[in-house]
C-alpha positions in Angstrom: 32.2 16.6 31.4 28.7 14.6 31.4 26.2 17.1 34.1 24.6 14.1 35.6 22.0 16.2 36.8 20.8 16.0 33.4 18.3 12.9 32.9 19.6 9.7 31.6 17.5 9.5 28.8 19.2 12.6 27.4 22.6 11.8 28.5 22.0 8.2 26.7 20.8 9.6 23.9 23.0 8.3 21.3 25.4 11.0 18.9 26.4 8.0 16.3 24.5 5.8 13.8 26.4 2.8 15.4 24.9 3.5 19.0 21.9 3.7 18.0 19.3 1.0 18.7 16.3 -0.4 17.3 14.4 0.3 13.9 16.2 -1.8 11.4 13.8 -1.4 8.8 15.1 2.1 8.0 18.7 1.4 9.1 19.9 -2.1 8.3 21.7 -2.9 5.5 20.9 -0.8 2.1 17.8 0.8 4.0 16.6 4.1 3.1 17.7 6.2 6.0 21.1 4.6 6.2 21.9 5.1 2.5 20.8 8.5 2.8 23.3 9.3 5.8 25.8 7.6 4.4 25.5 9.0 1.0 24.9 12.3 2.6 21.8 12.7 0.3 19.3 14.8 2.2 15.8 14.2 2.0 12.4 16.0 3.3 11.2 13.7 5.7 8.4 13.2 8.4 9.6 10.6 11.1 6.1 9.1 12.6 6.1 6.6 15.7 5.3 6.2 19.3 7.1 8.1 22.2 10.6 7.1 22.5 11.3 5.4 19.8 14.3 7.8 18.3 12.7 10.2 16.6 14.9 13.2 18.0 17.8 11.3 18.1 17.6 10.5 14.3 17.1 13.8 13.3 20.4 15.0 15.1 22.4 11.8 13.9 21.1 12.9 10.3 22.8 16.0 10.5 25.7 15.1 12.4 26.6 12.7 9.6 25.6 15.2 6.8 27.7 18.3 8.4 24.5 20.4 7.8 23.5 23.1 10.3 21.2 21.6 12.7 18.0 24.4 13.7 15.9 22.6 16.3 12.4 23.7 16.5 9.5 22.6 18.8 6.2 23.5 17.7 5.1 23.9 21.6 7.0 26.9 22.0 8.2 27.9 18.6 6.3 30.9 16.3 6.3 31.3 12.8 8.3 34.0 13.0 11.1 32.2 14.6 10.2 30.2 11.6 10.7 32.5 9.1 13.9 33.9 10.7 15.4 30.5 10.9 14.5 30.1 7.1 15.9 33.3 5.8 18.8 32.5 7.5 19.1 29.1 6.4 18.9 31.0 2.9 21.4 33.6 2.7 24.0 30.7 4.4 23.4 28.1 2.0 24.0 31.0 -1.0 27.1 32.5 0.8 28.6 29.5 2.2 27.1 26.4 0.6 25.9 25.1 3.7 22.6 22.8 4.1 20.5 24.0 6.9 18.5 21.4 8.5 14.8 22.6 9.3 14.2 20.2 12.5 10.3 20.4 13.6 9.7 18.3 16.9 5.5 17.7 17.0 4.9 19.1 13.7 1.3 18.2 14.4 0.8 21.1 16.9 1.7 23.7 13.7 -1.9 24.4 12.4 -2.7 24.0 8.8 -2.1 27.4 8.1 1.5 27.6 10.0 2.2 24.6 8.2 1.9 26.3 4.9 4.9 28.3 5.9 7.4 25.5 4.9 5.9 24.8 2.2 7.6 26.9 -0.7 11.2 26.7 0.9 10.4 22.5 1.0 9.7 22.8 -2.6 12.9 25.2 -3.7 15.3 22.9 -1.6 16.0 25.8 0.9 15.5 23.5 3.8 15.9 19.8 4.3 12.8 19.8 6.4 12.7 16.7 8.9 9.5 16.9 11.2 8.5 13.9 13.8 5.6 13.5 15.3 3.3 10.8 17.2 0.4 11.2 15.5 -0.6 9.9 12.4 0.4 12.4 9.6 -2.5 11.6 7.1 -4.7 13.9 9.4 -2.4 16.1 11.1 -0.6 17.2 8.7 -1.7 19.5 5.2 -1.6 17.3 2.0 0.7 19.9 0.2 3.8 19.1 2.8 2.8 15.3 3.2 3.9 15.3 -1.0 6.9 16.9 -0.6 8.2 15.0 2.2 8.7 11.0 2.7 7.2 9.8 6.1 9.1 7.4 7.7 7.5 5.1 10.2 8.9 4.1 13.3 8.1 1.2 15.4 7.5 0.7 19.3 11.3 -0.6 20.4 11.0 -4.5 20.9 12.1 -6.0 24.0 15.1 -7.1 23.0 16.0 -3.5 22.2 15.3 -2.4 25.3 17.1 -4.4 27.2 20.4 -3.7 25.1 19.4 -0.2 26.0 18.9 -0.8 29.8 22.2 -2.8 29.4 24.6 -0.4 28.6 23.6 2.6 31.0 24.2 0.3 33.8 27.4 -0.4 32.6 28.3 3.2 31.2 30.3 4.9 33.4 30.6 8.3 32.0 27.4 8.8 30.8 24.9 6.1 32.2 24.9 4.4 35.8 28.5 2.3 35.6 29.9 4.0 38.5 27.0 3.3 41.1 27.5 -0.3 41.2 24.1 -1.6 40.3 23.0 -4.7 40.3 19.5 -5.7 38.4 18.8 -9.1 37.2 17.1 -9.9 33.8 13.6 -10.3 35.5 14.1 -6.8 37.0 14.8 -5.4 33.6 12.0 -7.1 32.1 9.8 -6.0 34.4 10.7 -2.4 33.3 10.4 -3.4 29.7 6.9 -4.6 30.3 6.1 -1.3 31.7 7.6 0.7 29.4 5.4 -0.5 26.2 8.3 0.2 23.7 9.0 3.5 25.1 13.1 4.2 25.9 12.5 7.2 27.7 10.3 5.6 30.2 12.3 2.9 30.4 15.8 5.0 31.0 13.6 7.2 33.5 12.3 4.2 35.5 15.5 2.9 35.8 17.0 6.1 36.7 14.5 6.5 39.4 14.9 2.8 40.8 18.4 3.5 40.9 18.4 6.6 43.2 15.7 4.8 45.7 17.8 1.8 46.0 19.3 0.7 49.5 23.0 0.4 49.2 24.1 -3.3 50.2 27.3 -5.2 51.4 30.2 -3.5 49.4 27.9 -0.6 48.5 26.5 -2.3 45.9 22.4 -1.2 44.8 20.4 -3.9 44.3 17.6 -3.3 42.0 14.7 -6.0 43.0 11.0 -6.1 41.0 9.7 -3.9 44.7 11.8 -1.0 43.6 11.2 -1.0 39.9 7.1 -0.7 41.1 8.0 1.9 43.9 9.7 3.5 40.9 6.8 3.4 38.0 3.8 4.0 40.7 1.4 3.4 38.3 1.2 1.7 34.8 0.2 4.0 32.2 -1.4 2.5 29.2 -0.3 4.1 26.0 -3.5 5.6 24.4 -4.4 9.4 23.6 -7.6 9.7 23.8 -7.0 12.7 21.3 -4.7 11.0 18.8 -4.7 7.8 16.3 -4.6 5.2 19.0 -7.7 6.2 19.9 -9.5 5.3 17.2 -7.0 2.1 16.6 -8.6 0.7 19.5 -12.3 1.5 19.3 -11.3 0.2 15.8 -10.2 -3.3 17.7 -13.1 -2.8 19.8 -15.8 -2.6 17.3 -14.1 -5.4 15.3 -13.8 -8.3 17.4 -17.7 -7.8 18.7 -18.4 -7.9 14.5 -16.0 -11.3 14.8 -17.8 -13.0 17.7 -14.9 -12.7 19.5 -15.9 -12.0 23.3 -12.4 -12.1 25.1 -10.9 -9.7 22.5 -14.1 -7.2 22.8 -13.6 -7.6 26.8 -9.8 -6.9 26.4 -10.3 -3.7 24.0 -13.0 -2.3 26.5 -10.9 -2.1 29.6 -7.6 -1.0 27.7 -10.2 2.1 26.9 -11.7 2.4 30.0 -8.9 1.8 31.8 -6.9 4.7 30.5 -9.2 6.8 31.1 -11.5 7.1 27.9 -15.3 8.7 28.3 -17.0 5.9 29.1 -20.2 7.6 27.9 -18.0 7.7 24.0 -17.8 3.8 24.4 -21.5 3.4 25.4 -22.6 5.9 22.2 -20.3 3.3 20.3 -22.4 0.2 21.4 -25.3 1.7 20.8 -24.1 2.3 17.3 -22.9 -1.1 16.9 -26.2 -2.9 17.9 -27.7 -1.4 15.0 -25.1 -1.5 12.7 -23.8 -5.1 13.2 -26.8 -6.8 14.8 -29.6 -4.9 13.6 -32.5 -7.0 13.7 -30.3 -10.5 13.9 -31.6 -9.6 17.8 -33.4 -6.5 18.4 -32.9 -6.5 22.2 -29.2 -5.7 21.5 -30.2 -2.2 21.1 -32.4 -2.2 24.5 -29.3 -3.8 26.2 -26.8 -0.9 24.7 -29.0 1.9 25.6 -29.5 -0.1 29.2 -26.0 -0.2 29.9 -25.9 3.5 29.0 -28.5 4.1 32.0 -26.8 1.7 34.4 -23.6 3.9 33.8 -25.4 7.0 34.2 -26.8 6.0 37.3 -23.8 4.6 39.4 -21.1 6.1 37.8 -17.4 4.9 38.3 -15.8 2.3 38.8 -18.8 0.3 39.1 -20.7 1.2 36.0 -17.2 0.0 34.1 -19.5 -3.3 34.7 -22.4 -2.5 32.7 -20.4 -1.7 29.6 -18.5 -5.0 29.6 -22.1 -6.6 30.0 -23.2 -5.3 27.3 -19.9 -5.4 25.0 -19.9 -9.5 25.9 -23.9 -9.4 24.5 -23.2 -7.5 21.2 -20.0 -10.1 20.9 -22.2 -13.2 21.1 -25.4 -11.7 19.7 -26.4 -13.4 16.2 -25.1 -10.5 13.2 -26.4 -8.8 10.8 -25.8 -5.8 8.7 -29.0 -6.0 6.6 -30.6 -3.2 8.3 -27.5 -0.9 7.8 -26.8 -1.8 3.8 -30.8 -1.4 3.4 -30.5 2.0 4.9 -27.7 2.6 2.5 -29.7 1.2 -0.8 -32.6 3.8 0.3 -30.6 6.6 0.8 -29.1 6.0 -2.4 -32.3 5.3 -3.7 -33.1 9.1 -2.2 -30.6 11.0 -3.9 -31.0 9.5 -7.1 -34.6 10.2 -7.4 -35.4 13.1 -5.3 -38.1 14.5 -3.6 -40.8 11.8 -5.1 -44.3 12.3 -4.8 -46.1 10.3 -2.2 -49.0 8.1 -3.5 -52.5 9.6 -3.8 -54.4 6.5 -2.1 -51.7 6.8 0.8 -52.0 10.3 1.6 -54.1 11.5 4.5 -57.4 13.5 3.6 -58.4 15.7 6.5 -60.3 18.1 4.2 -63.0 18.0 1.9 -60.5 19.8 -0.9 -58.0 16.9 -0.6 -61.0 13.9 -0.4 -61.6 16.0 -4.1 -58.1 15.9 -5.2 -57.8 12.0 -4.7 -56.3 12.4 -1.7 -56.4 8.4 0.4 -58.7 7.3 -3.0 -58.6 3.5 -3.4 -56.7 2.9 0.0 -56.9 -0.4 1.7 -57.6 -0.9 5.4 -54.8 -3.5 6.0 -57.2 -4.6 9.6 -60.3 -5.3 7.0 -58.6 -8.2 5.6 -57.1 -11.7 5.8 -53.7 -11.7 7.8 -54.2 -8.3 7.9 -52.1 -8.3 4.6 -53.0 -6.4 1.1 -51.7 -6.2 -2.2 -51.3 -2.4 -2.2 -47.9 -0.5 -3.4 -46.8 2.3 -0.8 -43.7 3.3 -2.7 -43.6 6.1 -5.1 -44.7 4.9 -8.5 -40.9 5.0 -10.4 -39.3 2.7 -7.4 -42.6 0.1 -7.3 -40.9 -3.3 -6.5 -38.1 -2.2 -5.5 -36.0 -4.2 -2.8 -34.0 -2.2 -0.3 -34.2 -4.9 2.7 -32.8 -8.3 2.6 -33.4 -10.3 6.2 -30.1 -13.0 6.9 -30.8 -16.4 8.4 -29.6 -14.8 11.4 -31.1 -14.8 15.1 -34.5 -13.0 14.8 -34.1 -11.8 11.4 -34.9 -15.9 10.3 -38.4 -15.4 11.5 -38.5 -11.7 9.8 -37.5 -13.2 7.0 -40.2 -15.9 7.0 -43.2 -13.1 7.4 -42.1 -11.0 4.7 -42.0 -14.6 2.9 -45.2 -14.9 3.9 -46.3 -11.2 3.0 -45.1 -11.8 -0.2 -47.4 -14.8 -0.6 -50.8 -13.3 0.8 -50.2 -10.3 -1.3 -50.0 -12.5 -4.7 -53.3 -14.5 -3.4 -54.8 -11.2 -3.1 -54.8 -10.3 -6.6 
């Protein structure tokens, strides 16, 4: 008997490969999970995706269809000594009985490094088919040591079309779904819970749920679900995006990006996903800053003025209005002229730095404050650049083993064209000089 107190997401959840929706790329035809269910040839695996997208559920199907004892762990509430317990059991019942124990570790990523070392030996001695899933990406959340002895699967936001087929059949399941309350929800109601739910089947099985119990019984008690129910039912859209976690830095990724491509409407869209859920607008403002050197540099030097001006602005009025600043100034760095000359010369004389060390600086450009140093040769031979034409001199400043040396290269961009022109010109008074 189906408690349907329980939520419907759990109650949905599906206990057969064949109910299962979505993620075709490990399941179709000759796929790797599929062939390793129906093969029953267990595998070390990390399953990696978005909320909601069957991470759990696989898991249990995988050792449903493998007979295996099934040990679910959550690494919110589980130790490492329930760890170790559940290993040493797994241990003495695979060498009494021949039994597989499944090792199932639900947000692996909240293990630290050095809990996560615990699996590591019984991984490696086939002990435990280990299957962890988590939402964030593994390549920093989890130690390199486990990532090589496990495969990690990724799994992708449902589509729509997924979700819909998932909608579909709890209205119409009786036992374990909605059937018996005699809903009615049109497609456009069911989109509209799609488009809120951002690939997510718990939130979309949740919203539903909700919608359902909020709905007005009709003629012939039947509920219809309309698009003002569904928004009584979400509240509020929340954008997926932990500010914590790999989507954070996929979008300032995005962000940074499409200011580098010129592309204004992108940059505006990737702002206000950040801002509006909820990132520190003062981290996207450090960002700008960052970018107007890196990208534009000198291409236009007030891009740096106008980064460190929105920074201000936000600082002085705060939210929600100070959200404006930030798209002013993300709009100026997208259309500003770019340039990463000033960056890759940085890079060149940093190199430049560590290849060569502490170098001496020339005598004739050192100061001479005392008699002693005037002795030593200190500022000897050093040219007044004021006392002459164009206030330009032929007089080396580097240190003698990197004389000529180029670390600077101006574009034909924005300002850097007329920087490019008086070094040009530098260049040219400095030969006359000679």
């Amino acid at each position: 008997m189906i408690d349907t107190k329980t939520p419907l997401s759990e109650r949905m959840r599906p206990e057969k490969l064949e109910e299962f929706v979505g993620q075709d790329h490990l399941l179709g035809t000759g796929k790797l999970l599929r062939r390793m269910m129906e093969g029953d040839e267990l595998y070390s695996i990390i399953l990696w995706g978005p909320p909601g997208t069957g991470k759990t559920t696989l898991a249990h199907i995988i050792a449903a269809a493998s007979k295996s004892l099934f040990m679910p762990l959550s690494a919110v509430t589980s130790s490492i000594k329930e760890v170790r317990e559940i290993i040493a059991q797994a241990i003495k019942d695979k060498k009494e009985n021949g039994r597989q124990t499944i090792l199932f570790v639900d947000e692996i990523h909240r293990f630290n490094k050095a809990q996560q070392d615990a699996f590591l030996p019984h991984v490696e001695r086939g002990d435990i088919v280990f299957i962890g899933a988590t939402t964030e990406n593994p390549s920093f959340e989890v130690i390199s040591p486990l990532l090589s002895r496990t495969k990690v699967l990724v799994l992708k936001a449902l589509t729509d079309a997924s979700l819909k087929k998932i909608l579909k059949r709890a209205l119409s399941d009786a036992e374990k779904g909605l059937g018996r309350l005699a809903l009615l929800a049109e497609d456009d109601v069911l989109e509209h819970i799609i488009a809120y739910s951002q690939g997510d089947a718990r939130v979309a099985l949740n919203t539903l749920e909700i919608a359902a119990g909020i709905a007005p019984k009709g003629s012939g008690g039947i509920r219809e679900l309309t698009q003002e129910i569904v928004e009584e039912a979400q509240q509020k859209k929340m954008l997926i995006y932990d500010k914590a976690g790999e989507e954070h830095y996929n979008i300032i990724s995005a962000l940074h990006k499409s200011m580098r491509n010129s592309d204004a409407d992108a940059s505006l869209y990737w702002l206000v996903r950040m801002l509006e859920a909820g990132e520190d607008p003062l981290y996207i403002a450090r960002r700008l800053v960052r970018f107007a050197s890196e990208d534009i540099g000198n291409a236009d030097p007030r891009a740096l003025q106008i980064a460190l001006e929105a920074k201000e602005a936000f600082h002085f009025i705060g939210l929600p209005e100070g959200k404006l600043a930030l798209a002013q100034a993300t709009i100026y760095m997208a259309t500003a002229p770019k340039s990463n000359a000033l960056y890759t010369a940085y890079l060149r004389a940093a190199q430049a730095v560590e290849q060569t060390g502490a170098l001496p600086v020339p005598l004739h450009i050192r100061n001479a404050p005392t008699s002693l140093m005037k002795n030593l040769g200190y500022g000897k031979d050093y040219k007044y650049a004021h006392n002459y034409t164009g206030a330009v001199v032929d007089m080396d400043c580097l240190p003698e083993e990197l004389q000529g040396k180029k670390f600077y290269t101006p574009s034909d961009r924005g300002y850097e064209k007329i920087i490019k022109e008086r070094m040009e010109y530098v260049a040219k008074k400095k030969k006359e000089s000679c």
